[in-house]
N, C-alpha and C positions, 0 to 999 in steps of 0.2 A: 319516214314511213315508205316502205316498199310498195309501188304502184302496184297492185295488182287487174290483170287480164279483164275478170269480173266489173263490168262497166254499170252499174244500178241508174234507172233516169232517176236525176233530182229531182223530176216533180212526175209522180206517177201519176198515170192518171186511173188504175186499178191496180188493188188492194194486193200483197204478193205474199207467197212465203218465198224462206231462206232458209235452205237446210245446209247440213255441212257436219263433220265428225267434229267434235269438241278441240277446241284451240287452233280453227283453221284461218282465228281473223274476221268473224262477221259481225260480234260488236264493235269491234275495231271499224272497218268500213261502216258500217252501218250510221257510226256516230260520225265519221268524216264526210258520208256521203248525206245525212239528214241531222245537221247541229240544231237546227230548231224545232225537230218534232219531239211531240210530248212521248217521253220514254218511260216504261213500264219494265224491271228489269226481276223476273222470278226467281234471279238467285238471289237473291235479297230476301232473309228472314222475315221482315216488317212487309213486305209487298204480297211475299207467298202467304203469309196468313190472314193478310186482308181479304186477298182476291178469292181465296182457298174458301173464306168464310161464308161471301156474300161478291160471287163474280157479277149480280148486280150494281157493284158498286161502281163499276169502269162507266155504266150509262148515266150514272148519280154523277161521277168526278167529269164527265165532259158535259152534261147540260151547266157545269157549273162555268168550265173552265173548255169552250168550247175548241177542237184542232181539228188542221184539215186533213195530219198526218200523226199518226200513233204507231212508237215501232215495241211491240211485246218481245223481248227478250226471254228465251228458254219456253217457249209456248206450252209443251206437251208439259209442263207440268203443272199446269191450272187446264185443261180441256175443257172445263164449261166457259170459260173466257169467249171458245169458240162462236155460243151460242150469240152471247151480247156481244162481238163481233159481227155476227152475221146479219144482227138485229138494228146497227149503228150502220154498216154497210147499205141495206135497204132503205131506212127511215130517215136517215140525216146525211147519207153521202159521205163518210167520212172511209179513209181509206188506210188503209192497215199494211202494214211490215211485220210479218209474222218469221221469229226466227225460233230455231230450233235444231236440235243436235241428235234427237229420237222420234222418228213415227212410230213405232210402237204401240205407246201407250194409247196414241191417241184410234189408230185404228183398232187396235184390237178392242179400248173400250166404246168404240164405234160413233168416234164423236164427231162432231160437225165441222165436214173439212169446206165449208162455204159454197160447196155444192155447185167446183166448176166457175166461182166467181173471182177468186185468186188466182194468179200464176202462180208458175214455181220456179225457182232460180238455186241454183244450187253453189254453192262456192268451195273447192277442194284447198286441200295442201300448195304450196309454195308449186309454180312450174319455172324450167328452165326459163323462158322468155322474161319472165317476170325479175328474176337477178340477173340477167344480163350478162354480162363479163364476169361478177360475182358467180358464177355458177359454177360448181365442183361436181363432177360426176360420181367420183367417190365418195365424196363428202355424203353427198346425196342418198347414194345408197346404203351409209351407212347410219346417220343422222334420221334421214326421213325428210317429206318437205313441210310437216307442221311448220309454220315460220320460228314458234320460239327455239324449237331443238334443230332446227337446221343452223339459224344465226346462232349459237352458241358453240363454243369448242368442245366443250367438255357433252354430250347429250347423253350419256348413259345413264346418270343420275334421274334426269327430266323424264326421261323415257318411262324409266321404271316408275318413278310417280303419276305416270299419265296413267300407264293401265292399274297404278293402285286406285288413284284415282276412278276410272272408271270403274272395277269393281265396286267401290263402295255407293258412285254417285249414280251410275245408270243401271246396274244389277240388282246391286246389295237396298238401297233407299227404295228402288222403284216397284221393287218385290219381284225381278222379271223371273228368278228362279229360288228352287225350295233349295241347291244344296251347293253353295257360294265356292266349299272347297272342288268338288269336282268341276265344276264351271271353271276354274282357275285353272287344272290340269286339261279341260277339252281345250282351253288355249292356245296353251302350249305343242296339244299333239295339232291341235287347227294350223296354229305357224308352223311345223314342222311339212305340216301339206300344204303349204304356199303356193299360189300357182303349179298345182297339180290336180288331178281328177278326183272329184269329190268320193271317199268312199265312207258313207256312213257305218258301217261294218267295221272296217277294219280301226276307225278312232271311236267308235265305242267297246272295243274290244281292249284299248291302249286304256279308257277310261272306266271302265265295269259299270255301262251302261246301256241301255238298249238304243238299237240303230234308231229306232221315233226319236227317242230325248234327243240323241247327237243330231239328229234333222232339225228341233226344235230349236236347239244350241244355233247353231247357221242361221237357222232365221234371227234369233235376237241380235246377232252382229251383226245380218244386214241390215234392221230395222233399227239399229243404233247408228247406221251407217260405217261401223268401222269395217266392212270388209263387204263385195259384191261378186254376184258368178255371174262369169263367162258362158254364155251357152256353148253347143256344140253347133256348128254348119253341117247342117242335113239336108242342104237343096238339093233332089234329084242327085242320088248319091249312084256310080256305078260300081263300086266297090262295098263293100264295109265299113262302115265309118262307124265310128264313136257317138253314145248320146248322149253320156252322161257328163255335166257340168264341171268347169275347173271352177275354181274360186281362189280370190287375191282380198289378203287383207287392205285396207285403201292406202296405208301407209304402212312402207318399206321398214323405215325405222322400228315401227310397234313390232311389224311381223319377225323383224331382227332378233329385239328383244324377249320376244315370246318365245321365239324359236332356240335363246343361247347362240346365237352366230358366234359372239363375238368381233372385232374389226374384221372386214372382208374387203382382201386389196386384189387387182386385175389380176388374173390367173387360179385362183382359187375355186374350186367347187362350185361354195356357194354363192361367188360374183354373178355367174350367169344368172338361175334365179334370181335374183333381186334387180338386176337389168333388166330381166324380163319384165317384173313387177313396177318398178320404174316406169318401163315403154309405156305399160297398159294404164299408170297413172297418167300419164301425159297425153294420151289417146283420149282416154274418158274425159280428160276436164276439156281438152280441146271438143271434142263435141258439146257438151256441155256450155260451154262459154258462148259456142259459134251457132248454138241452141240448133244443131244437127239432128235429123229423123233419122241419125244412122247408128244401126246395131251393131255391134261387136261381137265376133263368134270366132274359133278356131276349129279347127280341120284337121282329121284327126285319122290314119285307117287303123283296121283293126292291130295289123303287124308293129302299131307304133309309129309310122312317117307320119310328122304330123306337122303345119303352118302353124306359128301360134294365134294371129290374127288376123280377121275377114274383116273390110269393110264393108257394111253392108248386104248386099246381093253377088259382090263379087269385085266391088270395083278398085278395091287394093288387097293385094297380100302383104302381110308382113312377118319376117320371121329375127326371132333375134339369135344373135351368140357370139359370146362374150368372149371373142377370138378374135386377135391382132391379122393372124391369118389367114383369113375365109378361104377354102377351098370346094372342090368339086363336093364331097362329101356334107357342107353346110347347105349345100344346094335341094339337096335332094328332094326335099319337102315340098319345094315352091315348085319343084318340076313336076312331081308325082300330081300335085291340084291341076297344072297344066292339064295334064293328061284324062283327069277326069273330069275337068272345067275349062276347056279349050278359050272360053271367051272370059276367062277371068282378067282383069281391068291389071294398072303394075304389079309390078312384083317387088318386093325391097327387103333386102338383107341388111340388118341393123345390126354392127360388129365395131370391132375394138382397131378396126384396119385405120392407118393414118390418113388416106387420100378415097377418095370417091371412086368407083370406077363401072364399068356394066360389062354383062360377059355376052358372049356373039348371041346366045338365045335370049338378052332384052332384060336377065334382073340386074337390076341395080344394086351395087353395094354401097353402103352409107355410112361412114365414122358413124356413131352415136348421136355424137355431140350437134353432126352435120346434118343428119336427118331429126333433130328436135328444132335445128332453125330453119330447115326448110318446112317443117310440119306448123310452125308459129307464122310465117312467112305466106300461109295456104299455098302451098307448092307440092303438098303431099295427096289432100284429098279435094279432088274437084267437086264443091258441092254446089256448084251455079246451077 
């Protein structure tokens, strides 16, 4: 079993969830990191219509069979569990591992998220640091980091059953939409805008739908977690800048697939996208992991010069492309934020060049590969 980043305490001492997009590994950990807690698992026919019946029953089965640690597996699809959770949590101290693949259901049917008494911990796709020398950047971006279609050769197959899959288990069962074939086609034109500026217009127009549905459409992918937006960086802007949000499905692979890439090797088109979407996977989990208060946002002016990455308030730039040869012209971006953010913190060019190097105005250019182990290494973002 591949260590992963995500480090859970064996013995918590308050109650947690664990969210994560489907197949990223969290009953997997979850059973490595907690073998003796009493497990509750809702993909299980016989367990979902117990609980489904009489979610009282979780306070009946532990006054019988008393634990210090209960991990519910697929949470959002029993939500009153929530309640005699919250109720076990008060009254007997007992504390809870709550996993789960969709907030959806559970907020939209406004159910009892413990009220502040849970953390939250999130666990993503496979990152660089995590396989080690094992790590293929191609590979990568064309597989995806879900662990099973990354470690497999063949992932076109997997792929495609993952989003069958998801259509029928998080869409199509959950009721999240009335009309399952258009939902299928807003997919595909959604991967086609990968890492680009959201325009609800223009893919409900691809889909013969109204811009609200297409809006609609986004939210259930975030709220399923397969995919999240990037806001724009609007601090004190002296120019023109851009407001409206990019969005990146959370995995490269899916978005491939969705999209028909087909294999995409260095030099291609569509290589840079998907490096880009890469980078911003590796960024988020690294916050995420390093449980960072820092925002992700790109920078954008009107004419098009645009950073794809802000840390924070300003304390890193990052820009990628998917170029052996970085020159004056990849630059441009990072110089232009200069100019209207004089005190913006590094600057770092993430490109396909062999060796490191920095140009006389201070950006740094980073192989890929080299700026993913400096960035695991915390050599990228000073968060002390």
């Amino acid at each position: 079993m591949i260590s992963r980043v995500l480090q859970l305490d064996p013995r918590p001492l308050d109650s947690f969830f664990l969210w994560g997009p489907r197949q990223t590994g969290k009953s997997s950990l979850l059973r490595a990191t907690y073998p003796d807690a009493l497990r509750i698992d809702l993909l299980s026919s016989d367990e979902f219509v117990r609980y489904t019946r009489r979610p009282s029953v979780l306070r009946d089965e532990l006054a019988a069979r008393p634990a210090d640690l209960v991990v519910i597996d697929e949470i959002q699809k029993v939500p009153a569990l929530l309640d005699e959770a919250h109720w076990l949590i008060e009254n007997r101290g007992t504390r809870f591992v709550l996993c789960g693949s969709s907030a959806r259901k559970l907020r939209r049917g406004h159910a009892n998220l413990l009220g502040g008494r849970a953390l939250r911990r999130e666990l993503c796709g496979f990152v660089s640091t995590e396989l080690g020398r094992e790590f293929d950047l191609v590979r990568a971006l064309n597989h995806g980091g879900l662990p099973r279609h990354y470690l497999r050769d063949a992932a076109t197959p997997l792929l495609r059953a993952y989003v069958n899959d998801y259509l029928k288990e998080e869409i199509a069962a959950e009721g999240l939409v009335r009309n399952l074939p258009v939902f299928s086609t807003f997919l595909g034109a959604a991967a086609l805008a990968d890492a680009e500026q959201v325009s609800y217009a223009t893919i409900a127009r691809d889909c013969g739908v109204s811009a609200p549905t297409v809006r609609g459409y986004f939210e259930i992918l975030v709220d399923t977690l397969l995919g999240r937006f990037l806001p724009a960086f609007t601090r004190r802007p002296k120019r023109r800048v851009a407001q409206t949000p990019k969005f990146y499905f959370a995995d490269v692979g899916v978005a491939g697939i969705l999209a028909k890439r087909g294999r995409i090797e260095p030099g291609s088109p569509l290589f840079g996208k998907a490096l880009e979407s890469w980078i911003f996977h590796e960024l988020h989990a690294y916050c995420a992991y390093r449980e960072l208060d820092v925002e992700l946002s790109y920078w954008r002016l009107a004419g098009g010069t645009e950073v794809d990455f802000i840390l924070g308030e300003g304390r890193c730039a990052i820009e990628v492309k998917a170029t052996a040869h970085a020159h004056v012209d990849h630059l441009k971006g990072l110089r232009e934020l200069r100019v209207d953010h004089p005190r913006i913190g590094r600057r770092i060019l993430v490109s396909l060049d062999p060796r490191p190097r920095r140009t006389d105005d201070g950006i740094e250019i980073l192989p890929a590969t080299e700026f993913l182990r400096r960035l695991w290494a915390d050599e990228i973002i000073d968060y002390s």
